[in-house]
KEKE-3310 file (N, C-alpha, C; in steps of 0.2 Angstrom, whole numbers, plus 5000, padded with zeros to 4 digits):
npx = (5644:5645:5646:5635:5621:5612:5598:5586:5569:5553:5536:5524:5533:5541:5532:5523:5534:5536:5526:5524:5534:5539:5538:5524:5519:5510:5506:5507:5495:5504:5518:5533:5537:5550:5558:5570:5580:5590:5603:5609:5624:5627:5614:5603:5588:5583:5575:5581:5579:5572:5570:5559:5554:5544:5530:5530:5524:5518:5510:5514:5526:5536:5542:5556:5571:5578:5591:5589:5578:5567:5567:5563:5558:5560:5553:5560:5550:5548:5557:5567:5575:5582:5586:5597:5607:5615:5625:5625:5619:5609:5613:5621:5612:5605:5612:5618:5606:5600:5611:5607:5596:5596:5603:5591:5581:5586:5581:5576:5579:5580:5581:5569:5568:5559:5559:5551:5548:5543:5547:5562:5577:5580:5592:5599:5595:5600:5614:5615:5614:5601)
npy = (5482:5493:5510:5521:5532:5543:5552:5567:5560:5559:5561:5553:5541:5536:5529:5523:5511:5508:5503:5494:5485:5486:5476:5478:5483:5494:5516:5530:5543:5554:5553:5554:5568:5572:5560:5550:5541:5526:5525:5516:5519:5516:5512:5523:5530:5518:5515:5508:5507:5515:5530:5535:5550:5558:5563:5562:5544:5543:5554:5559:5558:5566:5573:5580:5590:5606:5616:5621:5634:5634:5619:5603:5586:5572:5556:5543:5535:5524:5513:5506:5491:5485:5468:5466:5475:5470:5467:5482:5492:5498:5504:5514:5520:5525:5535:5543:5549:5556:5565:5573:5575:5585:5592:5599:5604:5612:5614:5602:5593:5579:5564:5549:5533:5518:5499:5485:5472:5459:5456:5453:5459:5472:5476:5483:5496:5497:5495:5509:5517:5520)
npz = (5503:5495:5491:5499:5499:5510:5511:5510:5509:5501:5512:5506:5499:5510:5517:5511:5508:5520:5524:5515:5519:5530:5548:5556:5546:5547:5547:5556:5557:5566:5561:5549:5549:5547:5535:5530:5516:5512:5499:5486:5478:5463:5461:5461:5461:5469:5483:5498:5511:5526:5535:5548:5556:5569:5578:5595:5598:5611:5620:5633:5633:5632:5643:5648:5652:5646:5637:5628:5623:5614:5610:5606:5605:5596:5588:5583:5574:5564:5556:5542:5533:5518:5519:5511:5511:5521:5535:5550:5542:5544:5558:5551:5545:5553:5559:5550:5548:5558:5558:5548:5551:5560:5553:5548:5556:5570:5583:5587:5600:5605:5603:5601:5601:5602:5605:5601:5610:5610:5596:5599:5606:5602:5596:5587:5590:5602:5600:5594:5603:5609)
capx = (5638:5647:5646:5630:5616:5606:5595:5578:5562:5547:5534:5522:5539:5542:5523:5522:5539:5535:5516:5526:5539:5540:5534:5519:5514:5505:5509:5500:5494:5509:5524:5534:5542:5557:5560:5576:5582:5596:5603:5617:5626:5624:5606:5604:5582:5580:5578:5582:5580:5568:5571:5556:5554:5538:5530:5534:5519:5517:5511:5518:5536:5539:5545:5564:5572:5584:5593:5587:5571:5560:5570:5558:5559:5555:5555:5561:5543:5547:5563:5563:5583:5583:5592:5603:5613:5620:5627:5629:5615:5603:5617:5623:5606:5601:5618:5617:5599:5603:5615:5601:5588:5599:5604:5586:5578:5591:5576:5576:5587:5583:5576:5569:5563:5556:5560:5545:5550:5540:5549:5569:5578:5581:5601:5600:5594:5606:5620:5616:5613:5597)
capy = (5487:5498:5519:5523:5540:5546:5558:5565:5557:5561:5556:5546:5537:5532:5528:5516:5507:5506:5498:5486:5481:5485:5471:5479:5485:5500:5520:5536:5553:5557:5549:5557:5574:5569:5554:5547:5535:5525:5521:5511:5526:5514:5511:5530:5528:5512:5517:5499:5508:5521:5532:5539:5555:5563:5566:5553:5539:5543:5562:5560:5555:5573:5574:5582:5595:5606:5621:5627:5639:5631:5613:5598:5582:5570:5551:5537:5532:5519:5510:5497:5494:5481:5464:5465:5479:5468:5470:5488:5496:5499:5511:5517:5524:5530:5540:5548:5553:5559:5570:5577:5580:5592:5600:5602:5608:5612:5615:5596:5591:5575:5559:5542:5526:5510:5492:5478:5466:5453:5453:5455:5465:5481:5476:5488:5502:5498:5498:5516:5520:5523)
capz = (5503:5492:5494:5502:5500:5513:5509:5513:5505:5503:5516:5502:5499:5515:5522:5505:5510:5528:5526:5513:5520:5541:5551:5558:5539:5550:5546:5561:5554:5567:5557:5544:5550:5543:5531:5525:5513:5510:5490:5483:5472:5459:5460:5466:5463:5473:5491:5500:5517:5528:5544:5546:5561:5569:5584:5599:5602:5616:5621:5640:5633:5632:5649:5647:5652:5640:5638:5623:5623:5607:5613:5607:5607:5590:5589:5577:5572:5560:5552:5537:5530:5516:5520:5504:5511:5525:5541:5551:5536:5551:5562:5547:5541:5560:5562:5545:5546:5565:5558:5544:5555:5565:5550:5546:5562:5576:5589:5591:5606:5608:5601:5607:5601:5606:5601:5600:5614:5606:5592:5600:5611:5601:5596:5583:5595:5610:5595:5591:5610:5611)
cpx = (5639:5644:5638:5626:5612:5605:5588:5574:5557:5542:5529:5524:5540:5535:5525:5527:5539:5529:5519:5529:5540:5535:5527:5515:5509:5510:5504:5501:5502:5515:5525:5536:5548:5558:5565:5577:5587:5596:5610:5616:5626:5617:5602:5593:5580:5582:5577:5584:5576:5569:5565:5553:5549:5537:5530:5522:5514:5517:5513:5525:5538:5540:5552:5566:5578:5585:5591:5579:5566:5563:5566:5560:5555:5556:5555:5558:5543:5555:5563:5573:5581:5588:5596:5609:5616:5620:5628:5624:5611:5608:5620:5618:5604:5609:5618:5613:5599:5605:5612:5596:5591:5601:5599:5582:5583:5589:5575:5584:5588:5577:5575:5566:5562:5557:5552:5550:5548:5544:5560:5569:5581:5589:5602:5601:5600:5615:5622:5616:5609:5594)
cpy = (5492:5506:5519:5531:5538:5551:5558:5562:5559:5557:5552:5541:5532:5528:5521:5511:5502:5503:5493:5480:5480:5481:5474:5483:5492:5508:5523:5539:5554:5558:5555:5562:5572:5565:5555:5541:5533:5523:5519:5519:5521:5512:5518:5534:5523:5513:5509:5500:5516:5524:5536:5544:5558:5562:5560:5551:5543:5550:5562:5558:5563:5577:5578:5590:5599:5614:5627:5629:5635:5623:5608:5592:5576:5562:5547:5532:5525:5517:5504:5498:5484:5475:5466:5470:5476:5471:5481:5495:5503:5506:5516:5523:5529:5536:5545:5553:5558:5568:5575:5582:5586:5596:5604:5606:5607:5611:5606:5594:5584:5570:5552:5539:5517:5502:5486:5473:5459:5451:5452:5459:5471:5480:5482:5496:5503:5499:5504:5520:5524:5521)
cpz = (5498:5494:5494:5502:5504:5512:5512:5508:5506:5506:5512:5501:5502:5519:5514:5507:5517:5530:5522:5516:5528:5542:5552:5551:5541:5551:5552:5559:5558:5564:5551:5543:5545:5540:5527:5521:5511:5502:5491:5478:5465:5456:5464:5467:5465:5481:5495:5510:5519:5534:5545:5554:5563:5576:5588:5597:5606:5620:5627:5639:5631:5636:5648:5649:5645:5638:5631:5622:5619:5607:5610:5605:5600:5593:5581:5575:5572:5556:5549:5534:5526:5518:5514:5505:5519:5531:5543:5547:5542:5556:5556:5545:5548:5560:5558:5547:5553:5562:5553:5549:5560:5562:5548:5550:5570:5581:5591:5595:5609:5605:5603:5603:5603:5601:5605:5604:5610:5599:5593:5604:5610:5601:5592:5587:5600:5605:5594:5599:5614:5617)
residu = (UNK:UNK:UNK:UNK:UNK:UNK:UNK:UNK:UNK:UNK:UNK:UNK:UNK:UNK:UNK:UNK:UNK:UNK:UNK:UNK:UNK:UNK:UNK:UNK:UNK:UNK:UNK:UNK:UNK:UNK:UNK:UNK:UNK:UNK:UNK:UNK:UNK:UNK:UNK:UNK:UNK:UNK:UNK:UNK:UNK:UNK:UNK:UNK:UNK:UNK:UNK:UNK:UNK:UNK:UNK:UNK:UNK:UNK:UNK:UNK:UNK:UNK:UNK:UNK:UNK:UNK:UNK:UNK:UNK:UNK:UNK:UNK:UNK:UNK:UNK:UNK:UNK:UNK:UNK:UNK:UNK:UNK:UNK:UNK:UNK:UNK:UNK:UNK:UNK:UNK:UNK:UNK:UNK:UNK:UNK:UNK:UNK:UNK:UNK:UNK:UNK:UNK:UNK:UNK:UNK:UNK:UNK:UNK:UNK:UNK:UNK:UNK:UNK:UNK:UNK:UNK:UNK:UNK:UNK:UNK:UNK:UNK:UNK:UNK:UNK:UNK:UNK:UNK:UNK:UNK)
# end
């Protein structure tokens, strides 16, 4: 895989990527809070992966309780990770971005997303621990 960047991107960026290349080729006004993108540090403008963060699906998934006052609750819309970066790319990109989007808004306390039955049983997700 060689030495890996995530960074933010912009949501233009990410929304073009993820209508490319994700399965369901489908972005929502929701989508987009946050977007990351993974680069090869040799190839440092070729994003070859998208995390992309906004508000859940699902307006009744904001059930939770939580100790902090302005506490809310984002979800991990959409994700697209080039085959060419191989095994582990996909935990790799969610853990990083993870660690971003807490340095960018602390108020979130907690994130959730959903895997397509229809297409597998979400290994990626149950990897990361979602």
């Amino acid at each position: 895989m060689g030495t890996l960047i995530i960074r933010p991107i912009s949501k233009a960026l990410a929304k073009d990527l993820i209508i490319q290349h994700h399965y369901s080729h489908k972005w929502q006004t929701t989508f987009g809070l946050y977007n990351f993108g993974i680069f090869r540090e040799v190839a440092p403008d070729s994003c070859l992966g998208v995390a992309s963060y906004g508000w859940p699906k699902c307006p009744r998934a904001k059930n939770y309780i939580s100790a902090v006052s302005d506490g809310w609750m984002i979800e991990l819309n959409r994700m697209w990770i080039d085959d060419q970066l191989g095994k582990n790319a996909e935990s790799i990109l969610i853990s990083a971005s993870l660690k971003l989007l807490h340095l960018f808004n602390s108020s979130i306390v907690a994130v959730q997303s959903f895997a397509d039955g229809r297409l597998g049983c979400g290994t990626i997700y149950k990897a990361a621990n979602f």
